[in-house]
C-alpha positions as CSV (number, residue, x, y, z in Angstrom):
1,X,-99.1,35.2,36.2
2,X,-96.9,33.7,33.5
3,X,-93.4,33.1,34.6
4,X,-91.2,32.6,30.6
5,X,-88.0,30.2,31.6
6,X,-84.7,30.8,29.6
7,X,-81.8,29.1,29.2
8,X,-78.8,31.8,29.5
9,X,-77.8,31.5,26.1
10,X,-77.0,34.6,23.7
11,X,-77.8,33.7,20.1
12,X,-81.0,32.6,21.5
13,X,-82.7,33.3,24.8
14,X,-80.9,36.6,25.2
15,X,-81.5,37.5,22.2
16,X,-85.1,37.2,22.5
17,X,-85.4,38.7,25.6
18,X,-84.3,42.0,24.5
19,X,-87.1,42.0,21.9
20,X,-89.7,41.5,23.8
21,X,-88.3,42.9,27.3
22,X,-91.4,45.7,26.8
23,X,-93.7,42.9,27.6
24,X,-92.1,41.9,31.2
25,X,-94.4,43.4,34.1
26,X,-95.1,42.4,37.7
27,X,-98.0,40.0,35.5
28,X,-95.1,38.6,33.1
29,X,-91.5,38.1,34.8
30,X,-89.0,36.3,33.3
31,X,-86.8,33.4,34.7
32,X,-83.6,33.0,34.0
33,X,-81.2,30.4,34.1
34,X,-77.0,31.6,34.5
35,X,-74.7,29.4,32.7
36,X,-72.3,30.9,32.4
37,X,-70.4,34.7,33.6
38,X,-70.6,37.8,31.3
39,X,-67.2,39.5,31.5
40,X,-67.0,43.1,30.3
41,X,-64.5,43.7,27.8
42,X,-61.7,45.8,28.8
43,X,-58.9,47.1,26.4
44,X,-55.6,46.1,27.5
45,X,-52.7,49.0,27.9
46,X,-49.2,49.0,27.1
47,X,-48.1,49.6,30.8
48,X,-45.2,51.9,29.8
49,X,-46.5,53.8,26.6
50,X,-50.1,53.5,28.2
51,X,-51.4,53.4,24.9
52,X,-54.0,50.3,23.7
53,X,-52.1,47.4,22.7
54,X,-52.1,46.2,19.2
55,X,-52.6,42.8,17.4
56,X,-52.0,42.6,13.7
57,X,-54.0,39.6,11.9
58,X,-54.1,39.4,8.0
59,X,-52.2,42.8,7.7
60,X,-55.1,44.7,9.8
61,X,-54.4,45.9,13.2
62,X,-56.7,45.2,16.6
63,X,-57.0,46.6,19.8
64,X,-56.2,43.4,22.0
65,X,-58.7,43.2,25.5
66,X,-57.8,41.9,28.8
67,X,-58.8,38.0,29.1
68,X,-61.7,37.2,30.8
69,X,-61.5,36.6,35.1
70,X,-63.3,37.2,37.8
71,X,-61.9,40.8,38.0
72,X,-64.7,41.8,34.9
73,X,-67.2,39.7,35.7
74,X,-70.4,41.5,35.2
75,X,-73.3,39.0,34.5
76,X,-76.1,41.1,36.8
77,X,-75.1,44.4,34.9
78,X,-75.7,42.7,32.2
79,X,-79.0,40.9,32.7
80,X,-80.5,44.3,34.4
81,X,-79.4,45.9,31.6
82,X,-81.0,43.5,29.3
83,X,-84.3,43.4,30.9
84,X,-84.4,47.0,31.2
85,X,-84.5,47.1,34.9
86,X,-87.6,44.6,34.9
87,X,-88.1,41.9,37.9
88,X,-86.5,38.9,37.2
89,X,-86.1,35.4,38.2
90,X,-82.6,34.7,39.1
91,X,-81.9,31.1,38.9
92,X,-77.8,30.0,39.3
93,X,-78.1,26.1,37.2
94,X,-76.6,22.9,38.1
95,X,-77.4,20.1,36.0
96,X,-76.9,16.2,36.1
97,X,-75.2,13.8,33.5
98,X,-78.0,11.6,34.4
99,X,-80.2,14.0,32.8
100,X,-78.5,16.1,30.5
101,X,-76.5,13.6,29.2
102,X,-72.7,13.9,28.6
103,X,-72.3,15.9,25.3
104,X,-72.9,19.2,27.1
105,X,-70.2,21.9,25.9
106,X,-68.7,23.1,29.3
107,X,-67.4,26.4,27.9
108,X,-71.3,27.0,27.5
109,X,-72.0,26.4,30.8
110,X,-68.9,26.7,32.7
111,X,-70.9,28.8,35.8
112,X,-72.6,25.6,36.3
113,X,-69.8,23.3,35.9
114,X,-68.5,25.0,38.3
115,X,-71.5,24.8,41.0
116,X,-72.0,21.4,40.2
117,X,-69.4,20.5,42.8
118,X,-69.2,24.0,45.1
119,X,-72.5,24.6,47.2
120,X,-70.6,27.3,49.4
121,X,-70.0,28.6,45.5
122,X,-73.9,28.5,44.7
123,X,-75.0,30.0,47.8
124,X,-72.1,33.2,47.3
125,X,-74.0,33.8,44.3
126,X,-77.6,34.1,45.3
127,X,-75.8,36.2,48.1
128,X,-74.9,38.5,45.5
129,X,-78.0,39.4,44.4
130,X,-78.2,42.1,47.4
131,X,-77.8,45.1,45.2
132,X,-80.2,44.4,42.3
133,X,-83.6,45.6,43.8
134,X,-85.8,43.8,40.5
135,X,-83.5,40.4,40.9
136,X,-85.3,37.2,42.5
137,X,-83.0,35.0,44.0
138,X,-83.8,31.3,42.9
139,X,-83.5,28.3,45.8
140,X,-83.3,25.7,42.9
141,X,-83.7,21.8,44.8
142,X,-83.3,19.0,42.5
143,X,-82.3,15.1,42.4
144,X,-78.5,15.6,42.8
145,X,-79.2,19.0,44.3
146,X,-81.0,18.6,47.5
147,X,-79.7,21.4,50.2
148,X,-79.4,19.7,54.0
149,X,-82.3,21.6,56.2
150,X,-80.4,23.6,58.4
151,X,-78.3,25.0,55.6
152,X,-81.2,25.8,54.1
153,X,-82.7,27.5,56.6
154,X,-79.7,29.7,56.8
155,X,-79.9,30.5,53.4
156,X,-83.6,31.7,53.6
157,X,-82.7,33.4,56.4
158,X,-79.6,35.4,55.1
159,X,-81.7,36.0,51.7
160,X,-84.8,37.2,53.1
161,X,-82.8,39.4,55.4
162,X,-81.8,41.4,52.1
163,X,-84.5,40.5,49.7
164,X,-88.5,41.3,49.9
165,X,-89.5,38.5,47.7
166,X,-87.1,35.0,47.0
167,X,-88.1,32.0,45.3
168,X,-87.8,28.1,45.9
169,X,-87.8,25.9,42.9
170,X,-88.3,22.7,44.0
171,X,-89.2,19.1,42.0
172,X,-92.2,17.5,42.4
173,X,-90.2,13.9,44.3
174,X,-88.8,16.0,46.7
175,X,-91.6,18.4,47.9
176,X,-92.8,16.4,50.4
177,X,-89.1,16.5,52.2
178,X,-89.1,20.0,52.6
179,X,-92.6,20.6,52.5
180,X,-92.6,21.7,56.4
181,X,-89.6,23.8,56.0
182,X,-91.4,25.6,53.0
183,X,-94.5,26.4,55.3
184,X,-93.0,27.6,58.0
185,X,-90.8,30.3,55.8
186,X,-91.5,31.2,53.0
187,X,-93.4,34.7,53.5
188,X,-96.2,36.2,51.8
189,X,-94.1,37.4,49.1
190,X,-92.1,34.7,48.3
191,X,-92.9,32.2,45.7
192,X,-92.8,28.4,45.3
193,X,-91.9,27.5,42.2
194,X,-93.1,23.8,41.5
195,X,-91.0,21.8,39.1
196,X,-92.9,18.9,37.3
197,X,-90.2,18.7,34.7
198,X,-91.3,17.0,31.2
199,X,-94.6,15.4,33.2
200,X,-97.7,16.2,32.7
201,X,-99.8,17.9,35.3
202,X,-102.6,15.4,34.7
203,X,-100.5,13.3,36.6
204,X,-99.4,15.2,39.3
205,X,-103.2,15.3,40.3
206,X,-102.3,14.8,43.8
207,X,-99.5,16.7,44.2
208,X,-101.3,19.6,42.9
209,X,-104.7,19.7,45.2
210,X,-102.2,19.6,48.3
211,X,-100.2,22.6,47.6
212,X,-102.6,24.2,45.4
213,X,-105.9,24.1,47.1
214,X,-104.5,24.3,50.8
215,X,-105.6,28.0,51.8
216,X,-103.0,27.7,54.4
217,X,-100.2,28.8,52.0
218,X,-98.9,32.1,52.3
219,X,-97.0,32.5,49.8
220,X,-97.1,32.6,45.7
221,X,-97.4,29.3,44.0
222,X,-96.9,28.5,40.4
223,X,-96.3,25.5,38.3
224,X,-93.6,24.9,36.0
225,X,-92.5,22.1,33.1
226,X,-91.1,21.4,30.2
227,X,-93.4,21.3,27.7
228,X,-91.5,19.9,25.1
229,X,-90.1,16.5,24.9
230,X,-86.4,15.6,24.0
231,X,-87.7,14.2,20.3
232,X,-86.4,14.8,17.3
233,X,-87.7,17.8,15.0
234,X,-88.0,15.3,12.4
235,X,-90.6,13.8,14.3
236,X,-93.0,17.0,14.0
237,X,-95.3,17.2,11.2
238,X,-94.4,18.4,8.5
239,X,-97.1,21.1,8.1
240,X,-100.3,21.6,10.4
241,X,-101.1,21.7,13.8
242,X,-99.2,19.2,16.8
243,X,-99.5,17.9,19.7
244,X,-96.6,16.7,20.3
245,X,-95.8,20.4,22.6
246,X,-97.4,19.9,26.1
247,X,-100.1,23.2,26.2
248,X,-102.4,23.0,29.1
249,X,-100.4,24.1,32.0
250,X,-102.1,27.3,32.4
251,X,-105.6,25.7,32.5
252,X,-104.0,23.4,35.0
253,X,-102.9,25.7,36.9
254,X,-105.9,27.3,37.5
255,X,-108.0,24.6,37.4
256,X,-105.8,24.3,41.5
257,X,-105.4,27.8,42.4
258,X,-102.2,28.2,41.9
259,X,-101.1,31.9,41.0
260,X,-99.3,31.3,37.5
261,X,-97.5,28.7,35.6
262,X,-94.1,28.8,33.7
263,X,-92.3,27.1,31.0
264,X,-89.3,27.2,28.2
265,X,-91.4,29.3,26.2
266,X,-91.9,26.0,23.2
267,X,-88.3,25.5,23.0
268,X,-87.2,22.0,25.0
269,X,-85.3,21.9,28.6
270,X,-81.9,21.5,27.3
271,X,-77.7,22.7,27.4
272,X,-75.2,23.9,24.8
273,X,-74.2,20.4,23.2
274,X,-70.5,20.7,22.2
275,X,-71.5,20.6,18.6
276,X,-75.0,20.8,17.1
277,X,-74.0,20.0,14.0
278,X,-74.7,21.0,10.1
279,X,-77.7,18.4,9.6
280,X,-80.7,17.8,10.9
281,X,-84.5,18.6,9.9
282,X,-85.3,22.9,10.0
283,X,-88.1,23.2,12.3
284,X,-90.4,26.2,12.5
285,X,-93.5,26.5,15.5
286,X,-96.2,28.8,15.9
287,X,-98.1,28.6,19.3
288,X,-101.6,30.1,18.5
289,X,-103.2,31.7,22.0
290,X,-106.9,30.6,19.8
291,X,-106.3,26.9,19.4
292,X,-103.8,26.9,22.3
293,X,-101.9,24.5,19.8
294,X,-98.7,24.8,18.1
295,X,-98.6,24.9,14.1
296,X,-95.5,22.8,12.9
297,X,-93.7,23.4,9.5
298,X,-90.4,21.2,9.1
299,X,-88.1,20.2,5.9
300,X,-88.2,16.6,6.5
301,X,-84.9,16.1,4.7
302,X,-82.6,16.6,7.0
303,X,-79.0,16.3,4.8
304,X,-80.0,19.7,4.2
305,X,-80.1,21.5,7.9
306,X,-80.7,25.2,8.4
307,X,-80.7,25.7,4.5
308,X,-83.8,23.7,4.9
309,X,-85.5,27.0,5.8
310,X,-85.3,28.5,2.5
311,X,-87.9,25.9,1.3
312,X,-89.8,26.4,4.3
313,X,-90.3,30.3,4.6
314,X,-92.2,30.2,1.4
315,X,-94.8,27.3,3.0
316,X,-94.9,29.6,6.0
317,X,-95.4,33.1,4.5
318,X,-98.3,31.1,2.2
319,X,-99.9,30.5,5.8
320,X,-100.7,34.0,6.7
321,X,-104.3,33.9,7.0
322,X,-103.5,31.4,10.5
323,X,-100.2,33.1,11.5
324,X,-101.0,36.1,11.2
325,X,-105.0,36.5,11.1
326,X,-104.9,40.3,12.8
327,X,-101.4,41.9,10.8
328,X,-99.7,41.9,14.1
329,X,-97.5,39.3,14.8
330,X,-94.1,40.5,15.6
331,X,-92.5,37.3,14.3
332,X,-94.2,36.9,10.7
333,X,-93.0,40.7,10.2
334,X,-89.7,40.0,11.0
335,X,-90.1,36.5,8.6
336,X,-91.3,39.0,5.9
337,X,-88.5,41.3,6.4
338,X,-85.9,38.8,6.2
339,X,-87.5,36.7,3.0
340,X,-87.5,40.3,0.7
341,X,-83.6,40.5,0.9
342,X,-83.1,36.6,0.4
343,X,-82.4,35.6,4.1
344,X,-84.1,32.5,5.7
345,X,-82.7,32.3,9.2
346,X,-81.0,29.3,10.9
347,X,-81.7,27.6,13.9
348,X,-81.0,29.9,16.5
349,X,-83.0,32.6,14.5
350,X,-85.9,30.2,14.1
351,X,-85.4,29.5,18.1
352,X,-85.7,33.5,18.9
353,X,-89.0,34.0,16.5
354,X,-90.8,30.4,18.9
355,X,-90.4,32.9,22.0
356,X,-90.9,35.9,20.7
357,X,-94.3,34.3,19.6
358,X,-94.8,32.2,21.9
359,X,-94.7,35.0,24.9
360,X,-96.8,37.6,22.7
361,X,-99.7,35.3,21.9
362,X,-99.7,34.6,25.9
């Protein structure tokens, strides 16, 4: 089982997912992480004339839409709607400064913000999961994060009460806390999602053999990490294969019976910045199911930024006897496409095309 991890944003992760939502199935369900509420647009009425209000901007006129508030909040509309009805991971985020650092755009993840600091909050919502049948309501325990045991057992309890399958992400440092707690509740269907982070499973040798190999577990158990480091896309060679992109997690997780793995799909475990910037070096990667490798192609000068992708795409498209040995890559169509009318892509275009691969070669 291969569990894709997204980051809720919608030039990227979204995006992606409704392109390749036809390859979800009960062998490929997605997680994904809320940052932020969807709010369904609403057009806003004069209250006497009842007619849509107007807005005039540069001499052309606009229907104006009510603001955004928790009255049109629709974020699991939305994500069923996007996944076509498919299971799917729910996982509410909270993140750490310690981790994430401090240039994180808070109107990008203002769900989280919010339940950083409100654990009543972040319960409520995994609460609300009741009447999305496909939704799987994420437990997510982290450093900063942990959930006091009898709270927890409560909140397994009032889930499972509603739910037939719910999840528990957990990190690797704090498994052995609630490692009791998870035997004793989660059920046959549930899962246990474990959370190396950017390690290696190499060495979490130990770690794995006890909750992989120990017949005594009921329930589902699959490994997640980041496979991608924080590092710089300048780093990356410039053309050729890399290994620099972690790619052995599904052998690893195997090689200790557990029943899948996940990860971020080759992009890194990271939040909307509040500004990304104009420079930096254009950075296009290929995972190959063959090689189980990535191939790298970046514009190492990096005063030129996304427009370094015009002088890429050419280098790429040159490349098609590895990229796209059998004619039926998704992504090196959609390359094609876009070079014949002049358009190169920018970074959250070459972002979409590393999942799109990267899930349709897995």
């Amino acid at each position: 089982m291969y569990i894709p991890m997204f980051k809720g944003r919608e030039r990227v992760e979204y995006n992606a997912i409704r392109k390749i939502r036809n390859l979800f199935s009960n062998e490929v369900i997605p997680l994904v992480e809320i940052l932020k509420e969807n709010h369904k647009k609403e057009i806003d009425y004069d209250p006497v004339t009842k007619m849509p209000k107007i807005s005039i901007k540069n001499g052309r006129r606009y229907k104006v839409y009510k603001e955004d508030s928790d009255k049109n909040i629709n974020t699991l509309e939305y994500l069923n709607d996007m996944v076509d009805g498919h299971t799917i991971f729910i996982d509410y985020f909270r993140y750490s400064i310690e981790k994430y650092g401090v240039n994180i755009n808070v109107k990008g993840t203002s769900l989280s913000f919010k339940l950083n600091d409100n654990q009543d909050l972040y319960f409520e919502k995994l609460k609300s999961l009741d009447n999305y049948p496909n939704m799987i309501p994420v437990i997510s325990i982290k450093k900063d994060y942990e959930i006091a045991k009898s709270n927890l057992k409560e909140l397994i309890s009032d889930l499972q009460a509603k739910k037939p399958t719910i999840a528990i992400r957990i990190t690797d440092e704090l498994f052995d806390k609630y490692d009791d707690l998870i035997q004793e509740f989660l059920r046959e269907s549930d899962y246990l999602l474990f959370d190396i982070e950017n390690q290696k499973p190499e060495t979490k040798f130990l770690e794995l053999e006890e909750i992989g190999l120990d017949n005594n577990n009921r329930y589902k158990k699959i490994l997640i990490c980041a496979t991608r480091g924080p590092l710089l896309n300048s780093r990356y060679p410039e053309k050729g294969v890399t290994d620099l992109i972690y790619t052995n997690t599904k052998a690893e997780a195997e090689a200790y019976n557990f029943d899948g793995f996940g990860d971020y799909c080759g992009l890194k475990d990271d939040l909307p910045t509040i500004s990304g910037g104009n420079k930096g070096a254009a950075i296009a990667l290929f995972y190959d199911a063959k090689t189980e490798k990535f191939y790298s192609y970046v514009e190492k000068d990096t005063s030129l930024g996304q427009k370094g992708y015009k002088k890429l795409v050419p280098i790429i498209i040159s490349d098609a006897e590895i990229l796209d040995e059998n004619n039926n890559c998704p992504v090196f169509k959609s390359i094609l496409e876009s070079y014949e009318v002049g358009n190169y892509g920018g970074w959250c275009t070459w972002k979409t095309y590393c999942i799109i691969r990267y899930i349709d070669q897995v």
